[in-house]
Steps between C-alpha positions, in 0.01 A plus 500: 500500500393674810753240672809659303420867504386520862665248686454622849142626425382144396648341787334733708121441288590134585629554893764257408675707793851276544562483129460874553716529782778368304468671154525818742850375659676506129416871499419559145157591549357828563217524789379858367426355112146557419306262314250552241212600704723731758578329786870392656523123589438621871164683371415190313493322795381699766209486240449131458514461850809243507694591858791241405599711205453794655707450796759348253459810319559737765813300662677567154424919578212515241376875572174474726468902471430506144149609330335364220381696210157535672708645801406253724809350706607189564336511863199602348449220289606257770222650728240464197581128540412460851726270603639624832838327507572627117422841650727440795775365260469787235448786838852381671698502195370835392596702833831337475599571171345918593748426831790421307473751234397735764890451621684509156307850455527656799893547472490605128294731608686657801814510258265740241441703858842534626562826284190650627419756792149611562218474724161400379221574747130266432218506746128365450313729721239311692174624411325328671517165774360227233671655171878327477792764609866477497801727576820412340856611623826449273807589571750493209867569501733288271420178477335459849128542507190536772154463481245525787182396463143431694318345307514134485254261338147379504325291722177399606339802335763709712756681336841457734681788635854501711847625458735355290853627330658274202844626503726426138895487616679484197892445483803372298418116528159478519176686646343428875073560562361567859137481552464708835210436697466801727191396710727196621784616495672206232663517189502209247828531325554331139805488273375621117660161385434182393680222522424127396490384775241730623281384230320175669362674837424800312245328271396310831403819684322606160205179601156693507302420761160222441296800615676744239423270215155405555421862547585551155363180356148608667496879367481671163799561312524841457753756282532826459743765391574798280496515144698794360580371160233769361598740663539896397622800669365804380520908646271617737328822432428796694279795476174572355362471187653685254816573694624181616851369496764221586441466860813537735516519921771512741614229690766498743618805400557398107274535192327248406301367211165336568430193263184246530591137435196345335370148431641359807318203550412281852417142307341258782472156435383212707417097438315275694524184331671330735231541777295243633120554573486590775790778470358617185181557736740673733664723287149593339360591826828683620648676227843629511495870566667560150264325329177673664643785440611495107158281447665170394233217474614152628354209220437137559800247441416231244586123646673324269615099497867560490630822700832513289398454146129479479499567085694207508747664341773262299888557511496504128226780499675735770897457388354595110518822487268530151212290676201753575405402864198673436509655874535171650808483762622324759469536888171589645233739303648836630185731681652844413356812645651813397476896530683746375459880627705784339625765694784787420820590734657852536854605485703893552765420303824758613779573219696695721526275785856352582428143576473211241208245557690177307826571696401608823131428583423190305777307684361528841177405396620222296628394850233541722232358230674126538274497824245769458247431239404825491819682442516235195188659342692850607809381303279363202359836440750688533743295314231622171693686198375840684486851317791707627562608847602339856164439674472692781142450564329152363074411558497128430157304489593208692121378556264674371413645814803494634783770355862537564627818553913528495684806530893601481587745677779639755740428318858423750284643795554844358111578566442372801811345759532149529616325795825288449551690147778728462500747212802564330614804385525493088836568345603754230284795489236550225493699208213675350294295229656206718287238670649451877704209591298186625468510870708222724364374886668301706303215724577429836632114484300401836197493284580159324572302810213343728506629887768300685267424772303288247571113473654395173332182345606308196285461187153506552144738474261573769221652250294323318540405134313767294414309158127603503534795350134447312378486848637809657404685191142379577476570847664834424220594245228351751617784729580770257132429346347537842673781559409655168104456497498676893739749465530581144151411358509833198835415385563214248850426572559496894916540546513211782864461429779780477872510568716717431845477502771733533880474384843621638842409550621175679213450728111401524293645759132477468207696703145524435297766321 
C-alpha cells in the first residue's frame, strides 16, 4: 500500500497538510526519500500544486534547492505551475536555506585558508562598453581575506558597476564579513553565525517581492549549464606534417604542456508551459537573446482541464512502481526546448610549477564561488580529474562566444612588486638537483579593515540580489554577439570574454590588460 511505504508522499498526493504537519513533528520521516517516480514529498507537491503541504513541507526544512532527475529544481517546477504565491513560498525559502548554508561554509572554509599565503590576481578586461567586465582584488593572508569588486548585477538591460570590498575576518571564536561600499562610504558588518534566534527575521527578509514573482511566472523558464561528463583531454600537436610533436609553450616563466579538453557541452533548455496567451505571444515576438541566438523554437502549450494532473493520473498508478505510465505524468504537459552546442577548452598544464591547485587555488575559489556564479563554473572545471601539471594558463568556453582566459603567474610578487606585499627572504640555501624553497610574503594588516572615516552599519546589503543568472548570461551574449558580427565578422569564435588571473603570495591585486 502506497499509504504504508510512502507515508509522507501520500499525504502530500492527498494535501491532507495538518495530518502532515504532525507525522513530521515525530521525526521519523525522511524529507529527501524519493518515491517511485523520483520526486521528494516537497517535489511531489510543488507538482500537484497543493501550497498547504508545501508550506508544511518547507517549515519541517524539506530541501527547496534540490533537482529532480530531469534537473529541473524545485523553483522550477513551482514556476511551471503558475501559481504566484507557491512561487513566492518556494523563492523565500530557497534564498534562505543558500543564506544559511552560505554562513556554515564560509568559516569552514576560512579555517582550510588559514595555512595559506598567496596572492591571486583576476581581471576581466573590458573590451568593450556593452560586453560585461569585472576586476577582482583579493587579499589573502591567514585566515583573513579581501575581495574588491565592480561589477554588481543586472538591471534593466544595464549591467551595474561600483566599488565594493567583502572583507572575511576570521578568528578563534568565530568569523566577522564586511561588505564595504566605497562610493558611500558604509560598511554593512555581519557576524558568520547563526543563531536560533536569528532564524524568524532572517526568513522574513528572504519575502520576494510581488513584482519579482510575477516576473518569473510571466517568462520562460530557462536552464543552462556545462556538461563535462564526456569529456577528454588529449595533447596538442605542433609542427608540420610529418614532423609534428607534443606541443609545449612557456608560461610565466615555466614549461608547460598544452592539452585540448573536448566534448564540453553548453546544454540550453527552456519551458513555456506555464505561459498564458498572451505571454506566449510575447515571448514569441521577443525572444530571449539566448534563444535567438542558439535557434531554439518556442511551441504552443496544450490547455488541458486539470493543470495538476490532467492524465488523471491515480495514486495507485503513480506510487506502483511496475505500472507503465506510458508517458503520462503529472503537473502540466512540459513545452521543452532544448540545444546543445559542443565546444572544446584549452589548458598549459606546468609539472614544474611549485603551487598545488586542490590545496592552494581551489580553496579561494571555493570561497568566492558561494556568491559568484561564475567562479562556480571556474571551480567546476577545474575541480575535473586533470592530466598532470598545476595550470598555469586555462581557456575555458564559458558561452560559446564568450571564453575565459585565467592565468597564474607572479608568483609572491617576485615578477613584478606588489604594493602592501613583502617578500621574504627563503631560508637554507639550495643545493644543486634541488628545487628552491617555497617563497613566503608578508601582507600589510591595514588591508582587511574598512577606512575609519566610513560609517559602520549592522547586517544588511545595498546591491541588489543577483539570482538571474540566466538573464545576465543572455544579455551578456546579446552584447558579445553584436560585438562579434561588427567587429569580428571572419572569425567563428569571437573571444568577448577573457580574464586572466595571476597568483602570488598573501595578497590580490588586479589591473587590466
Amino acid at each position: 500500500m502506497a499509504e504504508e511505504a510512502f507515508p509522507l508522499h501520500y499525504l502530500v498526493w492527498n494535501n491532507q497538510y495538518q495530518e502532515l504537519d504532525r507525522e513530521l513533528q515525530k521525526k521519523q520521516h525522511d524529507t529527501g526519500r524519493l518515491d517511485p517516480r523520483g520526486r521528494t514529498p516537497l517535489e511531489l507537491s510543488v507538482c500537484l500544486g497543493h501550497l498547504e503541504s508545501t508550506r508544511v513541507l518547507l517549515r519541517h526544512n524539506a530541501d527547496p534547492t534540490q533537482s529532480n532527475a530531469q534537473g529541473w529544481t524545485v523553483l522550477q517546477e513551482a514556476v511551471s505551475t503558475g501559481d504566484p504565491e507557491l512561487v513566492q513560498l518556494v523563492l523565500q525559502y530557497r534564498d534562505f536555506r543558500r543564506a544559511t548554508e552560505r554562513l556554515s561554509g564560509i568559516p569552514e572554509l576560512l579555517s582550510k585558508l588559514r595555512q595559506l599565503s598567496f596572492c591571486l590576481n583576476y581581471s576581466v578586461p573590458l573590451v568593450s562598453k556593452v560586453c560585461p567586465s569585472d576586476v577582482y582584488r583579493v587579499w589573502k593572508s591567514g585566515s583573513c581575506l579581501r575581495v574588491d569588486t565592480t561589477l554588481l548585477g543586472f538591471e534593466h538591460m544595464t549591467w551595474l558597476k561600483g566599488r565594493r570590498s567583502y572583507i572575511f575576518k576570521g578568528g578563534e571564536s568565530g568569523a566577522m564579513v564586511m561588505e564595504v561600499d566605497h562610493e558611500k562610504q558604509v560598511v554593512y558588518t555581519e557576524p558568520l553565525s547563526l543563531s536560533p534566534r536569528d532564524t524568524p527575521s532572517l526568513l522574513a527578509a528572504m519575502l520576494p517581492s510581488q513584482e519579482n514573482t510575477a516576473q518569473r511566472i510571466t517568462s520562460p523558464i530557462v536552464s543552462t549549464h556545462l556538461n563535462t561528463r564526456n569529456i577528454a583531454f588529449e595533447r596538442n600537436k605542433s609542427g608540420i606534417w610529418g614532423w609534428r610533436s607534443e606541443k609545449t609553450e612557456a608560461v610565466s616563466g615555466y614549461e608547460a604542456k598544452v592539452y585540448s579538453a573536448n566534448n564540453v557541452e553548453l546544454v540550453t533548455r527552456s519551458r513555456t508551459e506555464h505561459l498564458s496567451d498572451q505571454d506566449k505571444s510575447r515571448s514569441k515576438g521577443c525572444r530571449t537573446p539566448l534563444q535567438s541566438f542558439l535557434g531554439i523554437a518556442e511551441h504552443q502549450v496544450s490547455q488541458c482541464a486539470s493543470p495538476h494532473n490532467p492524465t488523471a493520473i491515480t495514486a495507485e498508478e503513480y506510487f506502483d512502481a511496475e505500472f507503465n505510465l506510458n508517458g503520462r505524468d503529472i503537473g502540466r504537459p512540459v513545452e521543452l526546448t532544448s540545444k546543445v552546442q559542443r565546444f572544446k577548452a584549452t589548458l598549459w598544464l606546468s609539472e614544474v610549477h611549485p603551487l598545488s591547485l586542490a590545496e592552494q587555488v581551489t580553496p579561494i575559489i571555493d570561497l568566492m564561488a558561494i556568491s559568484n556564479a561564475h567562479f562556480a563554473k571556474l571551480r567546476d572545471f577545474i575541480t575535473l580529474r586533470l592530466p598532470p601539471g598545476f595550470p598555469v594558463k586555462i581557456e575555458i568556453p564559458l558561452f560559446h562566444v564568450l571564453n575565459a582566459r585565467v592565468t597564474f603567474s607572479n608568483l609572491c610578487g617576485c615578477d613584478e612588486p606588489v604594493s602592501s606585499v613583502t617578500v621574504l627572504s627563503p631560508q637554507g640555501a639550495t643545493e644543486a638537483g634541488q628545487a628552491p624553497p617555497p617563497l613566503q610574503c608578508e601582507v600589510d594588516p591595514s588591508v582587511f579593515e574598512p577606512p575609519p572615516e566610513y560609517t559602520t552599519l549592522g547586517p544588511g546589503r545595498s546591491e541588489p540580489m543577483r539570482d538571474e543568472d540566466d538573464n545576465l548570461l543572455q544579455f551578456a551574449i546579446q552584447q558579445s554577439n553584436r560585438i562579434y558580427h561588427i567587429v569580428c565578422p571572419s572569425h567563428k569564435i569571437f573571444h568577448a570574454l577573457s580574464r586572466t588571473s595571476k597568483l602570488c603570495s598573501d595578497r590580490l591585486a588586479v589591473r587590466h590588460f
